[in-house]
N, C-alpha and C positions, 0 to 999 in steps of 0.2 A: 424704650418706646415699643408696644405694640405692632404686632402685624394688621392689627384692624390701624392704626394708626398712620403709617404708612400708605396702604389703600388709599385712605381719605385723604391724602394729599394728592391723589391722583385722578381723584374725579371733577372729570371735565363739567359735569350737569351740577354746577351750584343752587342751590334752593333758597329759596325767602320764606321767612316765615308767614304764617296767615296775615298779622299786623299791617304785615307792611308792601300788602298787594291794592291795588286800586282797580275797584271796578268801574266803568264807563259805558255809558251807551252807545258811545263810536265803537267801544272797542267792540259790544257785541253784534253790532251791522258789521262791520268785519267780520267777526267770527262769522257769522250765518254765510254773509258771500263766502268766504274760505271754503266751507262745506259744500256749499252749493257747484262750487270751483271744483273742488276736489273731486267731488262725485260725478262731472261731465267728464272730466279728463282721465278716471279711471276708467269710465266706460269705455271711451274711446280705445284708452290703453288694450280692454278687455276685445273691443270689437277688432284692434287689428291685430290682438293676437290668434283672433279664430279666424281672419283671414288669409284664405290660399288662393297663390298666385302659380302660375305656371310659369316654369324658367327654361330654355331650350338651351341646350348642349350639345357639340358635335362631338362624332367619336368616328372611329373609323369599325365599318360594317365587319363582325366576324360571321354573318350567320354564312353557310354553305347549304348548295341541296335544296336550295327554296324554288318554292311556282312562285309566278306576278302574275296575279289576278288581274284581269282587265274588264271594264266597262265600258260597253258602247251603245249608244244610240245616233243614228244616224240619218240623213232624210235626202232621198237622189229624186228631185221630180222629174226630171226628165228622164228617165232607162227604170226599164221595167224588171223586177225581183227575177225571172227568167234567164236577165242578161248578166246578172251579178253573183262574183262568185266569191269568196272570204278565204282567203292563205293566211298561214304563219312559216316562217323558218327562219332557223336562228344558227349563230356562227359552227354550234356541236355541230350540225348535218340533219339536224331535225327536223321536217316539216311535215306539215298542216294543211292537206290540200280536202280546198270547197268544203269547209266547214259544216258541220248537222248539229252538232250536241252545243246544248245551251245559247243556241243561236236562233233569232225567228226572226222571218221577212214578212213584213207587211204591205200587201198592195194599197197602192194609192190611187184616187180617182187623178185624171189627168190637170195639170198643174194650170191655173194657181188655185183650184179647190184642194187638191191637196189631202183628201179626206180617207179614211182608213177602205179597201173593199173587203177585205180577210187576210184573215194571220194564218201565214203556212207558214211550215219548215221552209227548209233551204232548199229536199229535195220535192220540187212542186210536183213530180208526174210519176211517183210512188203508184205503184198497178200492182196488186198481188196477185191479179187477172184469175180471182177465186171462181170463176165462170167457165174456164179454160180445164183441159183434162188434167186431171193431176200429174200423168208423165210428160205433162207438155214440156220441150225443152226447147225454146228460143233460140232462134242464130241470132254467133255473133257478128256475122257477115265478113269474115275475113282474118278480125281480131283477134286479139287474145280474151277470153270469157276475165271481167273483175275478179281479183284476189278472192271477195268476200261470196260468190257463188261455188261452192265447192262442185258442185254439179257440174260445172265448165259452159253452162246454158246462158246466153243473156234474156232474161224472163220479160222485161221492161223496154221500155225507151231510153227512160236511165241510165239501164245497164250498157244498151250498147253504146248510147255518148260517152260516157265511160271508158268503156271498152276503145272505144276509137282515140279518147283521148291519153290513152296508156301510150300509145305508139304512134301519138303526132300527129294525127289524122283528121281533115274538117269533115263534120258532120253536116252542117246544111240545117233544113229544117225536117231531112229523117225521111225524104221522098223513097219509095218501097222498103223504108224500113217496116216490117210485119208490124212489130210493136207500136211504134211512132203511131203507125195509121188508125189501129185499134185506142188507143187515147188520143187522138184527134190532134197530134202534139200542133202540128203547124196551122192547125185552127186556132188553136189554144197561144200558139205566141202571136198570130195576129192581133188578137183580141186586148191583149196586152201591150201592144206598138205606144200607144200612146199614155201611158200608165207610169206612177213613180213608184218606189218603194222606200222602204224601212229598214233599215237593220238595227235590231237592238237586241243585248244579251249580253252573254259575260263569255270571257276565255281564262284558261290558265296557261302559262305559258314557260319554258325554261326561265329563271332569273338569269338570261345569259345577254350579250347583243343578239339581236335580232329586229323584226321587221313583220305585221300582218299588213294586208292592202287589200283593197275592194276592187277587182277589174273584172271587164268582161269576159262572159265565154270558158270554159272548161278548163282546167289547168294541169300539165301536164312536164315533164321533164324530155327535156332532149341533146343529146351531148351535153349534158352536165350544166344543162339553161334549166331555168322556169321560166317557161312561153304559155300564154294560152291559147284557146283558138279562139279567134278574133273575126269570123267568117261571119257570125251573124250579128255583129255588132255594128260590122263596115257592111254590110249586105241592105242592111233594113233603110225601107224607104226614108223611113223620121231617122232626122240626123238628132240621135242621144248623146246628149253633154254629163260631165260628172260634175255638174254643178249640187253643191250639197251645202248643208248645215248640219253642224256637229250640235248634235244637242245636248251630249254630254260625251266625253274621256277622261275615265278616272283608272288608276291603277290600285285600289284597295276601296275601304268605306270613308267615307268623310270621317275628319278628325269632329271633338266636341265644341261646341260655341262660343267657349273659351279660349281657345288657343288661336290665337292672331293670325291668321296665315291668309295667302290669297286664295280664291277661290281656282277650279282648274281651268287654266290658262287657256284651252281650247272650248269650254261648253259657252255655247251659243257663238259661235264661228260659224259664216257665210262666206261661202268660196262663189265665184260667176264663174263656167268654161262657156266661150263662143263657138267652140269647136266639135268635132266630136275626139281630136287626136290633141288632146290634151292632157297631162298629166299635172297631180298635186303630190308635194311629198313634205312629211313632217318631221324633222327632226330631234328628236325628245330625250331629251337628260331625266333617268329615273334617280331620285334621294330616296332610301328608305327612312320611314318616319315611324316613331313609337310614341303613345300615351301612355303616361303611368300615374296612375292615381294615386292618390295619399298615402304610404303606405307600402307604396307594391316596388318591386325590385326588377330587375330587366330578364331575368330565367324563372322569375313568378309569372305565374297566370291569374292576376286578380280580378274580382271580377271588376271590369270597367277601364280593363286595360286593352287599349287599339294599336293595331298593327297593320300602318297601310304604308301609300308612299304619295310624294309630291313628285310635280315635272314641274320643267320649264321646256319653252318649246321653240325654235325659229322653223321658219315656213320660207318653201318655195317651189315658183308656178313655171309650167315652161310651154310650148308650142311643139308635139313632136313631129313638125314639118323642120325645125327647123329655123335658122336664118335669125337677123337680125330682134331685138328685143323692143318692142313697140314702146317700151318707157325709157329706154337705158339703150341710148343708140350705140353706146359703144359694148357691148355685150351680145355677145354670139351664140344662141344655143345650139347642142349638138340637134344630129336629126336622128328620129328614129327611136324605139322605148313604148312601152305597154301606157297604152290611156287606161288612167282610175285614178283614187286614190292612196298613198303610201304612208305609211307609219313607221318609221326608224326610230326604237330604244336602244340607247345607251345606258349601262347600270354603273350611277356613283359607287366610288369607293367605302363614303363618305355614309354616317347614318345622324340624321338629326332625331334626340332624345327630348320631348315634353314632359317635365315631370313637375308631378302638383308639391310644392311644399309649402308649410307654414311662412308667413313673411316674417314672426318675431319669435323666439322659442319659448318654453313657461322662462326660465331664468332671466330672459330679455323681457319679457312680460313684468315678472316683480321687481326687476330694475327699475322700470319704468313707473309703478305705481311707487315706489319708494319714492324716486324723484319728484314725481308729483306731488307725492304728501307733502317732502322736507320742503321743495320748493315754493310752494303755493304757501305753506304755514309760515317760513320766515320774509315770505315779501309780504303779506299780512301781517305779521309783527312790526314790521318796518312802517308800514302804513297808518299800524296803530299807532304806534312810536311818535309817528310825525303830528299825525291827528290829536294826541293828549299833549304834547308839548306845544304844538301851535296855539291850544285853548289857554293852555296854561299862560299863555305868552299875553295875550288879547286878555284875557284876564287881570293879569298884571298892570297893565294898558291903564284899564279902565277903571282899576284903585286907586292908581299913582297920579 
């Protein structure tokens, strides 16, 4: 015997000759559906193999040496941009006092209109007092002249607020300060008594713990405190509350409109203070978050690949008089503590990964169209099967 011989004893797909196949019109309405069948179910197959879905994965954060960018806009009707001053410091020893760069305050007409007057910097009474002799050199009335004057002159009003609040000192509203009087400063903060502001802009910040906050009055260190001076905040006839809305807190860019996530857990938050010696403070867990598209790797830069972070946040209010808690009678608050508001980040260990993949691979893909051929072809054989032999039967029937 043959080696072709053998073979053919091992083939599974037996054949009929021409003679003895039977053609039917059931069977070709099958066939058609079959095709018809076949060809929705490949597509499908085809459609979710070109669909990408995003999977999120946790790992633990190796980056080191990174800023967290921050975004804020923010809205105080009551206390005017004058009163409000923007810190950061974090557990290294670094701080961030009365913020300029990338930060701008907008006056607000008095509340509830609420409407923009002008967008200044932070520092409103900026004077290069280009009218003044060129060796003109400013006192500092006592203090020490700003770091950033090498001249040792204070030139401004600024300067010597400033300067006064280097070494703990209240300023007032600047009465025979030279400067003060020449920009009209205590004209200039009346007109503003009844006035709200804005802050909106970005920071960068150590990725370490820390804390930025909004409070009144100049900020300054004193035996190893951050105090500010709070003279004309308790001073002013209109009692200013840090009643605010966050209009937005984000720590990076929004991820893409695919990825399922909450939105940030603070924007569009409305706080009430009835006082003016009230404080808010936020306590904020930072996740670091990445996107990666199709493709891209976590030490790739591809394009379309984001790098921000999520929070979660608990909140809480207090009275700094003092004394019992108007909603919670058995809770006591201390007395005493800076009215504003307070931001505390903590940074996860923890980084959550989005990354885009395919839902099926090509090899899951021709799987699937196989299945669909083999499967769809023999339950239409079956179908046909039933269909010629039912005829044949009723057939039979109707001779006999």
């Amino acid at each position: 015997m043959g080696r072709g011989s053998r073979l053919t004893r091992l083939d599974a797909f037996t054949k009929t000759v021409e003679d003895a196949r039977v053609r039917t019109t059931s069977g070709g309405i099958v066939t058609l559906v079959s095709l018809c069948v076949v060809f929705i179910l490949v597509i499908g197959e085809f459609r979710e193999y070109r669909r990408i879905q995003v999977l999120p994965e946790l790992v633990v954060d190796k980056a080191r040496g990174e800023q967290l960018p921050i975004t804020l806009n923010i809205t105080f009707p009551h206390i005017p941009c004058e009163l409000l001053t923007l810190d950061v410091m974090d557990v290294s020893g670094e701080q961030q006092s009365s913020i300029t760069h990338g930060v701008r305050l907008t006056r607000l007409t008095p509340f509830p209109e609420s409407k923009p007057v002008s967008a200044t910097s932070l520092n409103l009474h900026e004077d290069t007092a280009s009218h003044l002799d060129p060796a003109y050199c400013g006192k500092c009335y006592g203090a020490p002249a700003p770091e950033k004057n090498n001249n040792g002159c204070c030139q401004t009003c600024d300067d010597v607020r400033e300067a006064y609040a280097s070494i703990g000192w209240a300023f007032g509203k600047g009465e025979g300060v030279e400067q003060c009087e020449r920009e009209h400063y205590a004209e200039r903060l009346e007109e503003m008594r009844e006035e709200g502001c804005n802050i909106a802009g970005h920071l960068s910040v150590n990725k370490v713990i820390g804390n930025f906050h909004i409070a009144p009055g100049k900020s300054f260190s004193s035996a190893q405190m951050h105090v500010h001076d709070l003279n004309q905040y308790f001073a002013s006839p209109k009692e200013h509350t840090f009643t605010h809305t966050i209009h937005r807190l984000s720590f990076g860019p929004d991820l893409p409109a695919n990825v399922k996530v909450q939105r940030n857990p603070l924007d569009d938050t409305r706080q009430v203070a009835h006082e003016r010696s009230f404080n808010f403070m936020y306590f904020i867990k930072v996740v670091s978050t990445s996107y990666l598209p199709l493709g891209a790797s976590e030490n790739s830069f591809t394009s379309g690949t984001v790098e921000t972070h999520q929070y979660s946040v608990t909140s809480h209010k207090r009275s700094l008089m003092g004394g019992a808690d108007k909603e919670h009678a058995s809770t006591i608050h201390a007395r005493g503590g800076i009215p504003g508001v307070f931001f505390s980040y903590d940074i996860s260990p923890m980084k959550v990964i989005n990354r885009e993949v395919r839902a099926k691979s090509f090899t899951g893909f021709l799987t699937g169209v196989c299945a669909v051929i083999g499967g769809t072809l023999t339950v239409a054989a079956a179908i046909d099967r039933g269909l010629y032999e039912g005829g044949m039967r009723v057939k039979k029937l109707h001779q006999g």
